[in-house]
LOGU-202946 format. One line per 2 residues: their letters; for each residue x, z, y of N, C-alpha, C, CB. Coordinates in steps of 0.02 Angstrom, whole numbers, plus 32768, in hexadecimal, padded with zeros to 4 digits. Glycine has a CB too. Layout:
a	X Z Y X Z Y X Z Y X Z Y  ...
! end
This chain:
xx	82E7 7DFA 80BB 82C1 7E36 80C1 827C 7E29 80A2 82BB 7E4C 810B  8256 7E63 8085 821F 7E67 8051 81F8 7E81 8077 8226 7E8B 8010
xx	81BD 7E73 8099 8191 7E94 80C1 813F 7E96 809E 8196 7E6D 8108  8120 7ED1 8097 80F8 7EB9 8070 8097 7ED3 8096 8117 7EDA 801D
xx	806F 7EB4 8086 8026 7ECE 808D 8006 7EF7 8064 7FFE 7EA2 808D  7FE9 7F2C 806F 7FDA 7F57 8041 7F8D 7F5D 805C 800B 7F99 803E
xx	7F5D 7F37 800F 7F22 7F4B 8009 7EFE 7F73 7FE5 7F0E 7F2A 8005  7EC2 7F86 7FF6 7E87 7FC3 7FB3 7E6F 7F92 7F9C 7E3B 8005 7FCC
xx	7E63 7F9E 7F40 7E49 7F92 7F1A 7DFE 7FA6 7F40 7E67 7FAD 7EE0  7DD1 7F86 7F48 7D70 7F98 7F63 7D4A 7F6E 7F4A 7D54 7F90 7FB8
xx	7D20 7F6F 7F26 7CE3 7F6F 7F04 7D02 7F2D 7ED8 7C96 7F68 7F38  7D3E 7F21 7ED3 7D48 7ED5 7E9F 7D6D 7EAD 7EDF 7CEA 7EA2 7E7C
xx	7D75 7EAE 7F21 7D9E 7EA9 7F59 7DD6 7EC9 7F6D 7D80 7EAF 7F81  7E06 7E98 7F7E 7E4B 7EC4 7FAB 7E2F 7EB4 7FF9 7EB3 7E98 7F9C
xx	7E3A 7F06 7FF8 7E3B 7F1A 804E 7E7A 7F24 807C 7E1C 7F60 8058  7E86 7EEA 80B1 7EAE 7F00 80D7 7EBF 7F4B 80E7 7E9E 7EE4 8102
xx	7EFB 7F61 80E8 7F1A 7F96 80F0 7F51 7FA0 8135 7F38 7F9C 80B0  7F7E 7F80 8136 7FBC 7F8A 815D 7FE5 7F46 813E 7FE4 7FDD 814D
xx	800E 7F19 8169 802E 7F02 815C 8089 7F19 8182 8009 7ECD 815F  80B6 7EC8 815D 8101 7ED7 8163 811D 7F10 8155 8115 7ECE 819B
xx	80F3 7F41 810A 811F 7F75 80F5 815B 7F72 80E5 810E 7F8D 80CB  8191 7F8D 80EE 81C0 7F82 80F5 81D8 7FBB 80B5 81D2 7F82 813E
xx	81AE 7FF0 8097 81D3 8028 807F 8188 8049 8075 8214 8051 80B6  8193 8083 8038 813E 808B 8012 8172 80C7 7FE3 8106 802A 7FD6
xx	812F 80FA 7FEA 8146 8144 7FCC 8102 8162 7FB3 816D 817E 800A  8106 8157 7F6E 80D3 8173 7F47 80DC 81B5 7F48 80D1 815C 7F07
xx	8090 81C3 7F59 8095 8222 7F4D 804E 8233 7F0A 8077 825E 7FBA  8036 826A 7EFA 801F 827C 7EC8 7FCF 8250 7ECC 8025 82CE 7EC6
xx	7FBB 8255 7F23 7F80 8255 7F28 7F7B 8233 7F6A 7F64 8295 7F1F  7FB9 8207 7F8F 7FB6 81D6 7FBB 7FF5 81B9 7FC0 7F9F 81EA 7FF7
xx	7FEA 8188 7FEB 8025 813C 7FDE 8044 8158 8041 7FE3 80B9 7FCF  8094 815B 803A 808A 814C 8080 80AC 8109 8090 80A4 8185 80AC
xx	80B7 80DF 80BA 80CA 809A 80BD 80F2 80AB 8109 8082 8059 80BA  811D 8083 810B 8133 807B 8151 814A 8036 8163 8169 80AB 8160
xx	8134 8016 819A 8142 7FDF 81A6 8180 7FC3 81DC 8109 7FCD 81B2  8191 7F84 81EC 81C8 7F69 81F6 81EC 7F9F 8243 81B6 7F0F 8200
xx	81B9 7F9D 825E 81A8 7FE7 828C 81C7 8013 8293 817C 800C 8280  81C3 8036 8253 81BB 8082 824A 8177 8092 8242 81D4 80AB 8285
xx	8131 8073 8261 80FB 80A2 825D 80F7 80B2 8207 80B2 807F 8281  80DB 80DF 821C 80CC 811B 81E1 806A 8116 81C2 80DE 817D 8217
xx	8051 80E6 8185 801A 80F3 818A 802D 811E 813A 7FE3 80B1 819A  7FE0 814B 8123 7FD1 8181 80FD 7F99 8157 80E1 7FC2 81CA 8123
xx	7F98 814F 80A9 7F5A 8134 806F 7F4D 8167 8041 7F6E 80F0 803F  7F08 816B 804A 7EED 81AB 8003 7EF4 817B 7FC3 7E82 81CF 8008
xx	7F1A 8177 7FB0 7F09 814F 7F5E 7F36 8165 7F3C 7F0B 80FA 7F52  7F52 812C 7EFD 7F86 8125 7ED8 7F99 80DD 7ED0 7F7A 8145 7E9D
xx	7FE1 80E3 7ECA 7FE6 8096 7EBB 7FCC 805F 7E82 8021 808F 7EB6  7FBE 802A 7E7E 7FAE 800D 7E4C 7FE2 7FDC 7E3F 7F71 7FF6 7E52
xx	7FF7 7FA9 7E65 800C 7F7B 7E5E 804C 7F59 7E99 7FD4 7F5F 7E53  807A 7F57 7E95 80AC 7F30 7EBA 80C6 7EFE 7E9B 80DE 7F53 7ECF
xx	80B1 7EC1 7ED0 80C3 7E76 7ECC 80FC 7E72 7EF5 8089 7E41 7EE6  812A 7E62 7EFC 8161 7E56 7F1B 814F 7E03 7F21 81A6 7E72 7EF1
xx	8139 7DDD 7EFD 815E 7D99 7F11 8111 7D83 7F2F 818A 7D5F 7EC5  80F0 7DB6 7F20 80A6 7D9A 7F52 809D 7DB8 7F95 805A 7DAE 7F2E
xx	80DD 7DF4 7F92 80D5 7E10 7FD0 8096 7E4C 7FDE 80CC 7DD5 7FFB  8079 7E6B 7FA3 8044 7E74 7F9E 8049 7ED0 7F79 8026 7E30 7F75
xx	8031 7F06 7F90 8030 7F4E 7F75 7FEB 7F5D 7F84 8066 7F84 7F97  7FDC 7F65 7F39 7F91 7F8B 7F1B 7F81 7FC6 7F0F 7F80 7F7C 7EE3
xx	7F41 7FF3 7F4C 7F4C 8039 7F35 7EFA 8038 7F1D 7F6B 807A 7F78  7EE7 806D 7EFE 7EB2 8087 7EE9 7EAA 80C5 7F0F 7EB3 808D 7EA4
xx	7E61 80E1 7F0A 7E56 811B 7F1F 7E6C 8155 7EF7 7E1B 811D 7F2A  7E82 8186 7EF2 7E96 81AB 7ECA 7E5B 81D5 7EB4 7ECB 81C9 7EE2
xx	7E6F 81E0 7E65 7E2A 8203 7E44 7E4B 8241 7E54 7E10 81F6 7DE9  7E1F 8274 7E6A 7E3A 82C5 7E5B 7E0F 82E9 7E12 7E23 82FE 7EAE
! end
């Protein structure tokens, strides 16, 4: 099983987010993630980057 941490890109820093995502659903103008759980978190961004072998999902803030 692939469980992953999902941080924000901030000022040149990754910011803790949510970990043991288990499952991740890009929408136009937020990320939703759900973990081993079920909980349900909602990120205003967009994706940037998924590492699988680092275990690791990169969102940005989304430009409107």
């Amino acid at each position: 099983m692939c469980l992953s941490t999902v941080y924000k890109k901030e000022d040149g820093e990754n910011v803790y987010l949510c970990k043991n995502v288990a499952r991740v659903i890009p929408g136009e103008h937020e990320v939703t993630c759900y973990d081993l759980m079920g909980r349900k978190t909602v990120i205003a961004g967009v994706l940037v980057d998924i590492d699988l072998m680092e275990n690791m999902i990169l969102v940005k803030e989304a430009e409107l």
